[in-house]
N, CA, C and O atoms as a Maestro MAE file, in Angstrom:
{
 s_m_m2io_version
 :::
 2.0.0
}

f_m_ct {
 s_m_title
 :::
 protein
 m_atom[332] {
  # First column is atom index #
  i_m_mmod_type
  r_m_x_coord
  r_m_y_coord
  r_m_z_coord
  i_m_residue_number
  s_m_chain_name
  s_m_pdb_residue_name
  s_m_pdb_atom_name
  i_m_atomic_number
  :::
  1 25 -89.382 81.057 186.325 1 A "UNK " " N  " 7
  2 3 -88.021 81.394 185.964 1 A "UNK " " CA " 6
  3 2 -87.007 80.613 186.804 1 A "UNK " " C  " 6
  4 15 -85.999 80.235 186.208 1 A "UNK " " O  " 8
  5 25 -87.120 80.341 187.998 2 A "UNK " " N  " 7
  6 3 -86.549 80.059 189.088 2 A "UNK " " CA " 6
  7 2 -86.311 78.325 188.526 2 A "UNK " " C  " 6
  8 15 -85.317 77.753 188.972 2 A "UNK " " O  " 8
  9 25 -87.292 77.500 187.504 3 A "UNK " " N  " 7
  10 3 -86.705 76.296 187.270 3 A "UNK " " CA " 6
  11 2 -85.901 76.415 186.016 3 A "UNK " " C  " 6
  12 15 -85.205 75.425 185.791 3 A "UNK " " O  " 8
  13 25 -85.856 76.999 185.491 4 A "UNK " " N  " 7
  14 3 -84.729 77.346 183.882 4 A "UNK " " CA " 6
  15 2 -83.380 77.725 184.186 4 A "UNK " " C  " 6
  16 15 -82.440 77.250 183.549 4 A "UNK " " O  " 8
  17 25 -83.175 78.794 185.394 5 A "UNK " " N  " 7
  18 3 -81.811 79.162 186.092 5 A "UNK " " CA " 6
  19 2 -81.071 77.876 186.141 5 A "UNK " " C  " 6
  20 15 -80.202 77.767 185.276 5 A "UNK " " O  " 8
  21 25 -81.198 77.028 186.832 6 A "UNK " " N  " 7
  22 3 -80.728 75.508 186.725 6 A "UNK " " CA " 6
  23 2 -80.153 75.037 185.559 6 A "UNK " " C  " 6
  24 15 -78.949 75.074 185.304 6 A "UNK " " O  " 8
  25 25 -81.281 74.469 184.652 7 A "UNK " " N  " 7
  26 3 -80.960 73.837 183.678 7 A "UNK " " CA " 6
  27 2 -80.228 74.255 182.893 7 A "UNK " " C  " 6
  28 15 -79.378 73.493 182.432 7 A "UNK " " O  " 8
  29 25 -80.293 75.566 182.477 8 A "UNK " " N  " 7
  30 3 -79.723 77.002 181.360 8 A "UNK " " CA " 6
  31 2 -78.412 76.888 181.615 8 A "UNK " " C  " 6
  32 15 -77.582 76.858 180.706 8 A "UNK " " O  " 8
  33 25 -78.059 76.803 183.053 9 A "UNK " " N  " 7
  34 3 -76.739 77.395 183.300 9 A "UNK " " CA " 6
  35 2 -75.749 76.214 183.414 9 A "UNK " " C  " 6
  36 15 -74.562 76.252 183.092 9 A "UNK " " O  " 8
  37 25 -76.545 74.964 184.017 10 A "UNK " " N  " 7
  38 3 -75.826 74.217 183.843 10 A "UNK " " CA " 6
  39 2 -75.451 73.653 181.573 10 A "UNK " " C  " 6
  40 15 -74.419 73.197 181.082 10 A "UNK " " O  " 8
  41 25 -76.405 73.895 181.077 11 A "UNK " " N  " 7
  42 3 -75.743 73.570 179.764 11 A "UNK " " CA " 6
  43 2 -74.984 74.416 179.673 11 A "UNK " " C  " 6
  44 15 -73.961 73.921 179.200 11 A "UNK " " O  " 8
  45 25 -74.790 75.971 179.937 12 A "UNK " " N  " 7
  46 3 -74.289 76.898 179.056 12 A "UNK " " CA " 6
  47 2 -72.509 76.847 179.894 12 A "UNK " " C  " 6
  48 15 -71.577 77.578 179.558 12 A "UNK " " O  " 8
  49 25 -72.463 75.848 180.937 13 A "UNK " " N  " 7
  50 3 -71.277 75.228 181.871 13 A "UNK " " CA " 6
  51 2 -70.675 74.660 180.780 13 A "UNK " " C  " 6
  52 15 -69.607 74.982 180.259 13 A "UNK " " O  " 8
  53 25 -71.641 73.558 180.390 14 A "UNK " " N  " 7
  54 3 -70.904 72.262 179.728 14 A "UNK " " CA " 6
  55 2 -70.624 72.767 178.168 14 A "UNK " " C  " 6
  56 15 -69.877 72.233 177.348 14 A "UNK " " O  " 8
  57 25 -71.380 73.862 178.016 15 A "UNK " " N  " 7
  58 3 -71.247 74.320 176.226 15 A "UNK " " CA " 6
  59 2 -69.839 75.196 176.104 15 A "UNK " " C  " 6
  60 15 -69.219 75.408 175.061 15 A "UNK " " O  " 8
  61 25 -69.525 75.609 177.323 16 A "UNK " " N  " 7
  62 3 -68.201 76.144 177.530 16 A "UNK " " CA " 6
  63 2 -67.271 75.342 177.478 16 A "UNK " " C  " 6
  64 15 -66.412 75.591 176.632 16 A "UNK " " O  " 8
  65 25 -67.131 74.389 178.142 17 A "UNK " " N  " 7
  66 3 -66.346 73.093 178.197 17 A "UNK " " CA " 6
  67 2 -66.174 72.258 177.226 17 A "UNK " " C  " 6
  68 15 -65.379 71.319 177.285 17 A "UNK " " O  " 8
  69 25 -67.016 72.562 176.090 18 A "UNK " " N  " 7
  70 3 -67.000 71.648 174.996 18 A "UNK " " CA " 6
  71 2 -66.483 72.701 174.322 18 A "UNK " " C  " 6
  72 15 -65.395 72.484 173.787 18 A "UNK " " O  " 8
  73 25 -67.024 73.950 174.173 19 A "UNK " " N  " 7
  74 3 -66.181 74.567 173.226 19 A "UNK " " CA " 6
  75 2 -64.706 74.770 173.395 19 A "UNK " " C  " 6
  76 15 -63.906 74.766 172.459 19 A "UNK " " O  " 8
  77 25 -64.409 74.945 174.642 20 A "UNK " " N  " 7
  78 3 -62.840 74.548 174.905 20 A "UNK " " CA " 6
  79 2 -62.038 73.820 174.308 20 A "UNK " " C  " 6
  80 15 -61.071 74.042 173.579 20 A "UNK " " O  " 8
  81 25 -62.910 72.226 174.977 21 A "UNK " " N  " 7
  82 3 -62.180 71.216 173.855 21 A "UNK " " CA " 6
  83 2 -61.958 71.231 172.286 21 A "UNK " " C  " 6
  84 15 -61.003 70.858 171.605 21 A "UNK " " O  " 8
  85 25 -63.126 71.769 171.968 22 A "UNK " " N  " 7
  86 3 -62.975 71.705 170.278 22 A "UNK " " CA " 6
  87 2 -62.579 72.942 170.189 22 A "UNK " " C  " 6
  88 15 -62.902 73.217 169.033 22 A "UNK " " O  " 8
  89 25 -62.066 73.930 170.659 23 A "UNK " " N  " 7
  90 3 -61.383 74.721 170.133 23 A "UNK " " CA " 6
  91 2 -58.952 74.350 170.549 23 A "UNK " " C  " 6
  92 15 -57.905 74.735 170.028 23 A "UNK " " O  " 8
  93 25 -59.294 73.576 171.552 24 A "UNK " " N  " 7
  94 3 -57.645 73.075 171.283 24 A "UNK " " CA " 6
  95 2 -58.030 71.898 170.228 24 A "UNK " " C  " 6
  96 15 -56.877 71.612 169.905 24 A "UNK " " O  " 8
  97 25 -58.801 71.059 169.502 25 A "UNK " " N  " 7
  98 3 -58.602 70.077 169.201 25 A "UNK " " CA " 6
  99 2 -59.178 70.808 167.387 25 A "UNK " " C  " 6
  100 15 -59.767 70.149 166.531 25 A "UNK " " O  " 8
  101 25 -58.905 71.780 167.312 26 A "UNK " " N  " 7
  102 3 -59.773 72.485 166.028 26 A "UNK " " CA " 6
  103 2 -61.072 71.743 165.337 26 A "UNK " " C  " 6
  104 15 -61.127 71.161 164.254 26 A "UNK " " O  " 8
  105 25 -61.815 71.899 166.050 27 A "UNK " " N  " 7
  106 3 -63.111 70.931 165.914 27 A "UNK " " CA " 6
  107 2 -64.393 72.050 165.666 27 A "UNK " " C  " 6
  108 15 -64.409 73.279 165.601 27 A "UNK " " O  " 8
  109 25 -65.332 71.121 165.573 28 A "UNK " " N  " 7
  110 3 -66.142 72.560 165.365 28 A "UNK " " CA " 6
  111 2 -66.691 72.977 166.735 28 A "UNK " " C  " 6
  112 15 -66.833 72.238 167.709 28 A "UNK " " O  " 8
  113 25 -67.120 74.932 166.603 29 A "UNK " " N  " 7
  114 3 -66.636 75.584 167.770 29 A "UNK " " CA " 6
  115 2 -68.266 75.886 168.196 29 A "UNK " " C  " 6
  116 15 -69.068 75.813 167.265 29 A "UNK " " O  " 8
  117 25 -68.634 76.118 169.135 30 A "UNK " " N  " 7
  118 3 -70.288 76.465 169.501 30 A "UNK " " CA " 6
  119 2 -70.133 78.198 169.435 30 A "UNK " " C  " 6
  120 15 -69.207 78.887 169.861 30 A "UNK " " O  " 8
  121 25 -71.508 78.659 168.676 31 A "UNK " " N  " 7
  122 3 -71.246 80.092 168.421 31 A "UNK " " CA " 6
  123 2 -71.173 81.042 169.764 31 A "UNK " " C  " 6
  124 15 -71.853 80.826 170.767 31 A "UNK " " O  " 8
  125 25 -70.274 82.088 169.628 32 A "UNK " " N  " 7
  126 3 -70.289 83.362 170.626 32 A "UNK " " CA " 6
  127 2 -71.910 83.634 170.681 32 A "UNK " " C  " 6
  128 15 -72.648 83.325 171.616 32 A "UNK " " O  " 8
  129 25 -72.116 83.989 170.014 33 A "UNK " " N  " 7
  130 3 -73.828 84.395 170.014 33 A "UNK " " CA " 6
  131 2 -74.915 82.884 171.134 33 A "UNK " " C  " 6
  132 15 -75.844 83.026 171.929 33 A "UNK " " O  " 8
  133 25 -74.360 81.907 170.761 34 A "UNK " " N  " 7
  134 3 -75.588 80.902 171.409 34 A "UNK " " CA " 6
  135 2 -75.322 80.628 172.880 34 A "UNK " " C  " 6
  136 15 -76.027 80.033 173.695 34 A "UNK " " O  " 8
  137 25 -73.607 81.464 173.085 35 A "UNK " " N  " 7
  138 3 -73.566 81.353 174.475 35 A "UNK " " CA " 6
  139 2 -73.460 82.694 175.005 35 A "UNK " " C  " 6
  140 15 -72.869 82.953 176.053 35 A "UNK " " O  " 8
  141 25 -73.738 83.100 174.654 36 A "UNK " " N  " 7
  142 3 -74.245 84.550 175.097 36 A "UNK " " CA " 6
  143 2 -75.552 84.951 175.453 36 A "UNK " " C  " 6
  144 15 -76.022 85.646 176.353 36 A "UNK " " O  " 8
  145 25 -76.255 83.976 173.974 37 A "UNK " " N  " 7
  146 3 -77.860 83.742 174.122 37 A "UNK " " CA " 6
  147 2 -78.657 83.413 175.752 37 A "UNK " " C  " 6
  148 15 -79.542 83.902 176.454 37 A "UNK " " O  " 8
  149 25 -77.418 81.950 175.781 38 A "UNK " " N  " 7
  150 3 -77.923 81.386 176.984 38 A "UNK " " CA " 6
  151 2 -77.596 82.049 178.252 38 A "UNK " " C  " 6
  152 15 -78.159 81.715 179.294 38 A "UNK " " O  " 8
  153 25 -76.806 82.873 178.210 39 A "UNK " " N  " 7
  154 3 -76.032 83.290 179.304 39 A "UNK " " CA " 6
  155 2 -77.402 84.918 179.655 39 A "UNK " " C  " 6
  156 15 -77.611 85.315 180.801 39 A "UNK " " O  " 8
  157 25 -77.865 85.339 178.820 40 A "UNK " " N  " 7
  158 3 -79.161 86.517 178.901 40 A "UNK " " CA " 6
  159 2 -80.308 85.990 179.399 40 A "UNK " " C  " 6
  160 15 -81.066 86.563 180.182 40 A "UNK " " O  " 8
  161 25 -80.519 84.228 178.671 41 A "UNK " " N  " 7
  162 3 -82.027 83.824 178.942 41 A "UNK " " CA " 6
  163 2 -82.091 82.802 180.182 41 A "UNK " " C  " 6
  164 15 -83.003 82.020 180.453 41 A "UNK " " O  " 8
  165 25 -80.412 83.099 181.124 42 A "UNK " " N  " 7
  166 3 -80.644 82.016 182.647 42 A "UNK " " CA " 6
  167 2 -79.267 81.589 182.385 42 A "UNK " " C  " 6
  168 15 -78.704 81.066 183.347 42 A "UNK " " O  " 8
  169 25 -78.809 81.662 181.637 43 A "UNK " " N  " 7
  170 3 -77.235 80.747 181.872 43 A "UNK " " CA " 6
  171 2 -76.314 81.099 182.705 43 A "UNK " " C  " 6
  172 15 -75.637 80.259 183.297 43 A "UNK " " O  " 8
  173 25 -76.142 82.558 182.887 44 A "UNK " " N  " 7
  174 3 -74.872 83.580 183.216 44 A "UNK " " CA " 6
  175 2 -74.229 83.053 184.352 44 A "UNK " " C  " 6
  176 15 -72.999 83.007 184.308 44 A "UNK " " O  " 8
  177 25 -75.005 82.507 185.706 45 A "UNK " " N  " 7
  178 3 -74.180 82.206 186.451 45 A "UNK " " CA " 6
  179 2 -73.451 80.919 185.586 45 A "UNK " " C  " 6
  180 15 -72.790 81.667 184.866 45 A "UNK " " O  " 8
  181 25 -73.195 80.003 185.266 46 A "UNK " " N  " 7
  182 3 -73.106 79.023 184.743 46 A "UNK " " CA " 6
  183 2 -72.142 79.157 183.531 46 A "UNK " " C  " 6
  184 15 -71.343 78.374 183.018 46 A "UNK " " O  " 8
  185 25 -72.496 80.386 183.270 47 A "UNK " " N  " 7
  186 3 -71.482 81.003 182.257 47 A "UNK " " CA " 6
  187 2 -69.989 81.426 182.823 47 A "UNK " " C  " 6
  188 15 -68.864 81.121 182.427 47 A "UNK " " O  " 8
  189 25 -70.307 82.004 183.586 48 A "UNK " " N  " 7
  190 3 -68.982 82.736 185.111 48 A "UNK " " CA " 6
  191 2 -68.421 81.538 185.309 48 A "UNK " " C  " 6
  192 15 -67.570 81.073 184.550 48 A "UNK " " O  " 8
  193 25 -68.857 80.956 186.340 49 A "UNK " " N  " 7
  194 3 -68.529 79.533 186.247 49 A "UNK " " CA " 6
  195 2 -67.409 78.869 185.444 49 A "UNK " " C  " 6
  196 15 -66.278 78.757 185.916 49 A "UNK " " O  " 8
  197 25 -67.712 78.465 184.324 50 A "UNK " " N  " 7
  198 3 -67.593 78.352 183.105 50 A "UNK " " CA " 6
  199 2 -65.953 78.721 182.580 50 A "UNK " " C  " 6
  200 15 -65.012 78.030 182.189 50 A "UNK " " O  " 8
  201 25 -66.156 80.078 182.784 51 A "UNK " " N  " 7
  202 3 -65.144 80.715 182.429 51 A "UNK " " CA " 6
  203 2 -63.838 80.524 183.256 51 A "UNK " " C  " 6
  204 15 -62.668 80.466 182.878 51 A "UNK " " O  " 8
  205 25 -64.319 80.454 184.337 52 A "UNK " " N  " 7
  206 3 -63.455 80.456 185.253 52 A "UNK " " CA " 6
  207 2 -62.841 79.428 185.470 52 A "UNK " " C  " 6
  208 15 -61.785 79.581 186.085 52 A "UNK " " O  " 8
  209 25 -63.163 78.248 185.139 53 A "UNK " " N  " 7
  210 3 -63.168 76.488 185.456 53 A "UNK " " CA " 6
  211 2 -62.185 75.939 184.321 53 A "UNK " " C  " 6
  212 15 -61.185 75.228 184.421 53 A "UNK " " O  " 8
  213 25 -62.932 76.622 182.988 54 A "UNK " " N  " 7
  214 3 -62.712 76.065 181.435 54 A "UNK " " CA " 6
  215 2 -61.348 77.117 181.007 54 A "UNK " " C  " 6
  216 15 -60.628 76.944 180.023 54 A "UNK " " O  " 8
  217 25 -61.239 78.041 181.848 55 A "UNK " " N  " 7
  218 3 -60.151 79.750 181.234 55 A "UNK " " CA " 6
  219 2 -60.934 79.232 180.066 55 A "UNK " " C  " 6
  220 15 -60.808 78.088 179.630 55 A "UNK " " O  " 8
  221 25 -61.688 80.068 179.619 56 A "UNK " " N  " 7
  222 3 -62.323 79.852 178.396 56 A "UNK " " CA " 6
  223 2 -62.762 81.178 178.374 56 A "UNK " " C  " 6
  224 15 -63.094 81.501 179.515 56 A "UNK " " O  " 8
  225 25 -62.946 82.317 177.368 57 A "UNK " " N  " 7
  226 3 -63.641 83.275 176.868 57 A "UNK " " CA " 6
  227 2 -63.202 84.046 177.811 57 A "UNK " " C  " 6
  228 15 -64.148 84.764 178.135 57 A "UNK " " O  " 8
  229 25 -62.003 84.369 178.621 58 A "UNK " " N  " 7
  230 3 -61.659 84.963 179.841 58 A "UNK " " CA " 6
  231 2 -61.364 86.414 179.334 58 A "UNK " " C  " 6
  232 15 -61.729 87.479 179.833 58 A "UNK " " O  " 8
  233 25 -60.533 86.163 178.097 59 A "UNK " " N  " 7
  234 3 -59.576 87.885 177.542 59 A "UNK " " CA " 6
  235 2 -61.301 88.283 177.141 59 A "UNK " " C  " 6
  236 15 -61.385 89.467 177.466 59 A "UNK " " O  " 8
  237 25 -62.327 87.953 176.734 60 A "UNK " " N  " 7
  238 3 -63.672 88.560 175.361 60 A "UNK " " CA " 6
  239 2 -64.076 89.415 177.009 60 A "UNK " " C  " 6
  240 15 -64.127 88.844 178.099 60 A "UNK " " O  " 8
  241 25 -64.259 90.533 176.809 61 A "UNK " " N  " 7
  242 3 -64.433 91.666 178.078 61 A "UNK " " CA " 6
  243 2 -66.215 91.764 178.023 61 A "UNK " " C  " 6
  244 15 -66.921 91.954 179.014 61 A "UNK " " O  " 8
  245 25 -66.580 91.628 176.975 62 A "UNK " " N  " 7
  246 3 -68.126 91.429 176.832 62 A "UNK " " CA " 6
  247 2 -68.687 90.435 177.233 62 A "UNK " " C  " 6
  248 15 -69.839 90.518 177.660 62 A "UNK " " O  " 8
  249 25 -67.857 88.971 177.186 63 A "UNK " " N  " 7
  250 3 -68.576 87.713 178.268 63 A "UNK " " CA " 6
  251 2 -68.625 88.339 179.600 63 A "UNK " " C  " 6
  252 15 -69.647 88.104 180.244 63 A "UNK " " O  " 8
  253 25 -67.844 88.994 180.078 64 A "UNK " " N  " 7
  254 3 -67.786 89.305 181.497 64 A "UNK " " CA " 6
  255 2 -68.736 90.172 181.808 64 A "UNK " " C  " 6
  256 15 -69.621 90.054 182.655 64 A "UNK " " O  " 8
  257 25 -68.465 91.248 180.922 65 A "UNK " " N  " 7
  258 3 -69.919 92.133 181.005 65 A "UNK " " CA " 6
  259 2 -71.399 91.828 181.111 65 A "UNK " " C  " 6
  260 15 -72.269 92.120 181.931 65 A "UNK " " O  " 8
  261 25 -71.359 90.941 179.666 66 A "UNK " " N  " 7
  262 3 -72.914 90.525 179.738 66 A "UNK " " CA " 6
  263 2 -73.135 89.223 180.426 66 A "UNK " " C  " 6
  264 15 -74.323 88.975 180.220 66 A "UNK " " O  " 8
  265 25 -72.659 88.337 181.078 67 A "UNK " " N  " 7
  266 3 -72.713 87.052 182.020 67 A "UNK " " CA " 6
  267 2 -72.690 88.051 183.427 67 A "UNK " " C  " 6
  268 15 -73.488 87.924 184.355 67 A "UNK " " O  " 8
  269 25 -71.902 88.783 183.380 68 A "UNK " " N  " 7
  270 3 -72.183 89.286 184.482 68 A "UNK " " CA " 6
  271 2 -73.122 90.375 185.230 68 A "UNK " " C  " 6
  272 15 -73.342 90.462 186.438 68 A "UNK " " O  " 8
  273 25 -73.776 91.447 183.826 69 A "UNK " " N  " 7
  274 3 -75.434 91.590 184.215 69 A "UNK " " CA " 6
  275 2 -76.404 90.833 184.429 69 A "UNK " " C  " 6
  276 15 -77.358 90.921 185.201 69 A "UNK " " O  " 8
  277 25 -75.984 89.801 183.422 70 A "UNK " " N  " 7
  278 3 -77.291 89.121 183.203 70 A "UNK " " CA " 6
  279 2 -77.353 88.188 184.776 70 A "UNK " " C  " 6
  280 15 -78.405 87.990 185.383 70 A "UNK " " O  " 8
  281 25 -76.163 87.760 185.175 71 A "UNK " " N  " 7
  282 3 -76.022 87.232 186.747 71 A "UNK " " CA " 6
  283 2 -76.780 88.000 187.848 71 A "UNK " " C  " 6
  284 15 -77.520 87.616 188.753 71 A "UNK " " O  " 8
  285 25 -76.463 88.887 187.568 72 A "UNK " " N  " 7
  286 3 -77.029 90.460 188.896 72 A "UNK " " CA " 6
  287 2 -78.666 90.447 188.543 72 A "UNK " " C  " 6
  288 15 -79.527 90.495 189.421 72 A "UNK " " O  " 8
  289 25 -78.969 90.368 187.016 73 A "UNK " " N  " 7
  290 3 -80.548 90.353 186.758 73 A "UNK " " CA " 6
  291 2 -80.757 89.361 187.474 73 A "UNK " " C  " 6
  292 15 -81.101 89.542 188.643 73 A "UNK " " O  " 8
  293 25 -80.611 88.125 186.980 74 A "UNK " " N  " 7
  294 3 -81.284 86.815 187.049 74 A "UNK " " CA " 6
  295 2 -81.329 86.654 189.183 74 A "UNK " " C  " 6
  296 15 -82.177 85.947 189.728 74 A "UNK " " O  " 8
  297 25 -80.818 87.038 189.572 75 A "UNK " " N  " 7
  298 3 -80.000 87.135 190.897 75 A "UNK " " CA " 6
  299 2 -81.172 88.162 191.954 75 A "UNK " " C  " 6
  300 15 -81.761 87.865 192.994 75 A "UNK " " O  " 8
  301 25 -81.157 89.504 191.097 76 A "UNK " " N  " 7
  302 3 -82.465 90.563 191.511 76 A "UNK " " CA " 6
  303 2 -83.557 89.868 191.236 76 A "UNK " " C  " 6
  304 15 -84.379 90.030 192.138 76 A "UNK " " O  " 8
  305 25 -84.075 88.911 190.091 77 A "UNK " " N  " 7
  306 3 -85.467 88.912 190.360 77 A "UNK " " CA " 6
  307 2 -85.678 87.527 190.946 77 A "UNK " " C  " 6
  308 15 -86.814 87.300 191.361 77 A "UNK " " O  " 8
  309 25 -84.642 86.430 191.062 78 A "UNK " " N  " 7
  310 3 -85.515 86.026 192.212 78 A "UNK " " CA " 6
  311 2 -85.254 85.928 193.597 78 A "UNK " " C  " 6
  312 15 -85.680 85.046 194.342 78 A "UNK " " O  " 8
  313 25 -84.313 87.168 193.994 79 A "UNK " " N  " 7
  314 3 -84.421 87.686 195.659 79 A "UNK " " CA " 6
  315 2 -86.180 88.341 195.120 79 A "UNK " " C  " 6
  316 15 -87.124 87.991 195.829 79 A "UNK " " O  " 8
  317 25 -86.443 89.174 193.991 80 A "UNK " " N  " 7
  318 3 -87.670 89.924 194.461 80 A "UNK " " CA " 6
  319 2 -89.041 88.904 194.048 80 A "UNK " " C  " 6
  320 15 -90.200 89.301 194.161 80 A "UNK " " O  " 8
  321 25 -88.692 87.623 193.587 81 A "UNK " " N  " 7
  322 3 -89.880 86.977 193.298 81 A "UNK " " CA " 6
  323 2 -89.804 86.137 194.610 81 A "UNK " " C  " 6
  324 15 -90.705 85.299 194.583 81 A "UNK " " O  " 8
  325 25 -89.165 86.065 195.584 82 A "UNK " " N  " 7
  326 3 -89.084 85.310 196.901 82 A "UNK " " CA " 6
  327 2 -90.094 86.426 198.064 82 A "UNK " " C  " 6
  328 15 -90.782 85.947 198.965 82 A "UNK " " O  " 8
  329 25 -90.011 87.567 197.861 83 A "UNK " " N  " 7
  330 3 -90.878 88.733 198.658 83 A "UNK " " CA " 6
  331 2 -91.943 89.195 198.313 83 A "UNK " " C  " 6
  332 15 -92.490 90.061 198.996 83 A "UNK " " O  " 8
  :::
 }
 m_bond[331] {
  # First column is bond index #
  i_m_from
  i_m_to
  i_m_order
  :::
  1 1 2 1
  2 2 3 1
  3 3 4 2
  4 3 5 1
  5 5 6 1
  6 6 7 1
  7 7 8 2
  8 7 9 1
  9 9 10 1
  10 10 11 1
  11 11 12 2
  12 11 13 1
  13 13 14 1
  14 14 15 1
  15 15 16 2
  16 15 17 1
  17 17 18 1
  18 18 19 1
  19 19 20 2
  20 19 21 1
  21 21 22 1
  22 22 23 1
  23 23 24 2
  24 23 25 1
  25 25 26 1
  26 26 27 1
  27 27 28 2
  28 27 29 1
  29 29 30 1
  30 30 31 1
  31 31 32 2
  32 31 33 1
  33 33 34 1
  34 34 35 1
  35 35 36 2
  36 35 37 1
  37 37 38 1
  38 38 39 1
  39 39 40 2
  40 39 41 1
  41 41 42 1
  42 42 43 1
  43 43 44 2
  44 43 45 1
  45 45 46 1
  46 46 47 1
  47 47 48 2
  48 47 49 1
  49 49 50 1
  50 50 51 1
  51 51 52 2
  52 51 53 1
  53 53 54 1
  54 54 55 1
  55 55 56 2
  56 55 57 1
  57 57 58 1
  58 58 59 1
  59 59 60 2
  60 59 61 1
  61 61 62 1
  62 62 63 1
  63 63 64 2
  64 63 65 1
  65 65 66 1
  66 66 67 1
  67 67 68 2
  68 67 69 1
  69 69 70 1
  70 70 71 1
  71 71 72 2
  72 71 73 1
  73 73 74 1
  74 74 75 1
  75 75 76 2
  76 75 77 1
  77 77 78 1
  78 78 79 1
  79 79 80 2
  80 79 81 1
  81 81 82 1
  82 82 83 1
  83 83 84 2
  84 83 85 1
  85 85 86 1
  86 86 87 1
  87 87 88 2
  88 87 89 1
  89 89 90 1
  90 90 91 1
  91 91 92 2
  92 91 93 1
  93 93 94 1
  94 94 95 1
  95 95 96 2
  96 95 97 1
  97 97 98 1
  98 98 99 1
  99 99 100 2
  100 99 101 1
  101 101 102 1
  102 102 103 1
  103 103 104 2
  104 103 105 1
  105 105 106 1
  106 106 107 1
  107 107 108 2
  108 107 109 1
  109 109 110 1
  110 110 111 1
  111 111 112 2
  112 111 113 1
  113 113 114 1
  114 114 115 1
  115 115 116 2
  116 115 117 1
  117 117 118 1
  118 118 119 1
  119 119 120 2
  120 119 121 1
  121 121 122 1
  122 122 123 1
  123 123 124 2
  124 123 125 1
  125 125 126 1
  126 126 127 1
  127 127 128 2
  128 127 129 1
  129 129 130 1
  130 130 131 1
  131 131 132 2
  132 131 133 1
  133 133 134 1
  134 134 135 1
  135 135 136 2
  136 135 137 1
  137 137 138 1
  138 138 139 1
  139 139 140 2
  140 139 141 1
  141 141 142 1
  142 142 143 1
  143 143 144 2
  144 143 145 1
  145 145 146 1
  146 146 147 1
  147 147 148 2
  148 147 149 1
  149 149 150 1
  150 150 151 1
  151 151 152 2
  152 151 153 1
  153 153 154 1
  154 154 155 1
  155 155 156 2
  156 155 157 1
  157 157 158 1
  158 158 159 1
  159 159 160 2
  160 159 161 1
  161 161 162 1
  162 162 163 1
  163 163 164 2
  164 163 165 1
  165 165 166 1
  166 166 167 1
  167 167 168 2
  168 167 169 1
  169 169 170 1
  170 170 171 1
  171 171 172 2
  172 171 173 1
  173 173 174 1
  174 174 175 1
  175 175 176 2
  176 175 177 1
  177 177 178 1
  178 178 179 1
  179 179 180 2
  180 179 181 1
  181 181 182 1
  182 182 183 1
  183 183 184 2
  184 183 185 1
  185 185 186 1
  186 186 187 1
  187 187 188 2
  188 187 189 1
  189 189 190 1
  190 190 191 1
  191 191 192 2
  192 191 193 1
  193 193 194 1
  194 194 195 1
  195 195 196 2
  196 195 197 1
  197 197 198 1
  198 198 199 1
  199 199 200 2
  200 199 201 1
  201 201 202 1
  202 202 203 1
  203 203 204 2
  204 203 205 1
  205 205 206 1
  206 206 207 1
  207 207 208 2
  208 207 209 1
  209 209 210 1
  210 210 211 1
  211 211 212 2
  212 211 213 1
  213 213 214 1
  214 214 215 1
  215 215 216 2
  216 215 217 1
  217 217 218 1
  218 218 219 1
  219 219 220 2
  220 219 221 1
  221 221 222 1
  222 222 223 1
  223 223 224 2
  224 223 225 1
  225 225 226 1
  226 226 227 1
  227 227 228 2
  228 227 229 1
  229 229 230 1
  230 230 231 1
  231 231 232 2
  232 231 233 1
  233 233 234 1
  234 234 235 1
  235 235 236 2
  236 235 237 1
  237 237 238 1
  238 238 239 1
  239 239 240 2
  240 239 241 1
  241 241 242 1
  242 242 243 1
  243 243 244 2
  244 243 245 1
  245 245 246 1
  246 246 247 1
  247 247 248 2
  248 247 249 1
  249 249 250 1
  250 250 251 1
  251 251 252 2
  252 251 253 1
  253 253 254 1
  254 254 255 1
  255 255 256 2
  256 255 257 1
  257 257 258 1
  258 258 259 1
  259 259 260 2
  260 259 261 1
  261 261 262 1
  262 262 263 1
  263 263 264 2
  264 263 265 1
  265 265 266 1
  266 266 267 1
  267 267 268 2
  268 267 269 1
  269 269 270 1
  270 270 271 1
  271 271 272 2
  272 271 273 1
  273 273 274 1
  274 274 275 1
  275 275 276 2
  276 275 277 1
  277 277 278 1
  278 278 279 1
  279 279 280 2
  280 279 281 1
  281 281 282 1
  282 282 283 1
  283 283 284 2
  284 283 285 1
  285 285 286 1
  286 286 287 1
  287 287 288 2
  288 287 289 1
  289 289 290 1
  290 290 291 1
  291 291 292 2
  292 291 293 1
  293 293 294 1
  294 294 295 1
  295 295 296 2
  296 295 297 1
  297 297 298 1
  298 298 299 1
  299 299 300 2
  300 299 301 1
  301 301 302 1
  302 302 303 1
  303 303 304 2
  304 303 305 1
  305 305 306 1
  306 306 307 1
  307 307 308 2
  308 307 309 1
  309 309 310 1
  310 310 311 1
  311 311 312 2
  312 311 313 1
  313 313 314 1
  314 314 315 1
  315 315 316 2
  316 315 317 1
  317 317 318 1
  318 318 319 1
  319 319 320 2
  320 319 321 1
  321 321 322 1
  322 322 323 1
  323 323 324 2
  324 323 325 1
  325 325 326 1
  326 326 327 1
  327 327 328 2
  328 327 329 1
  329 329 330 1
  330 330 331 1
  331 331 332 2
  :::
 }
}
């Protein structure tokens, strides 16, 4: 798990950042669902991130919610896969 945290989060960074752009430039938009996806299966820090960098998805109270369990999960298991 500990090598996917990486990769996950850094796309689900840049999938924020792109959806940004194409959403001022009305372009096509990357779905709520596929970054949400990523943000459950390793993205979340990356997602936070994200949000914070891009103001992107800042007002949606459920990115925060679920990027931000899924942060605290991803976060608990590998402090407990390190012991």
């Amino acid at each position: 798990m500990e090598l996917l945290i990486i990769p996950i989060s850094l796309l689900t960074f840049l999938l924020l950042g792109y959806d940004k752009s194409q959403a001022r430039n009305h372009g096509w938009r990357v779905p709520e669902d596929v970054l949400l996806l990523l943000g459950i299966l390793g993205g979340a820090i990356g997602g936070l991130i994200g949000m914070k960098v891009f103001h992107h998805k800042t007002r949606k109270n459920y990115f925060w919610i679920i990027y931000g369990l899924a942060a605290i999960l991803h976060i608990s298991i590998l402090i407990y896969r390190r012991f």
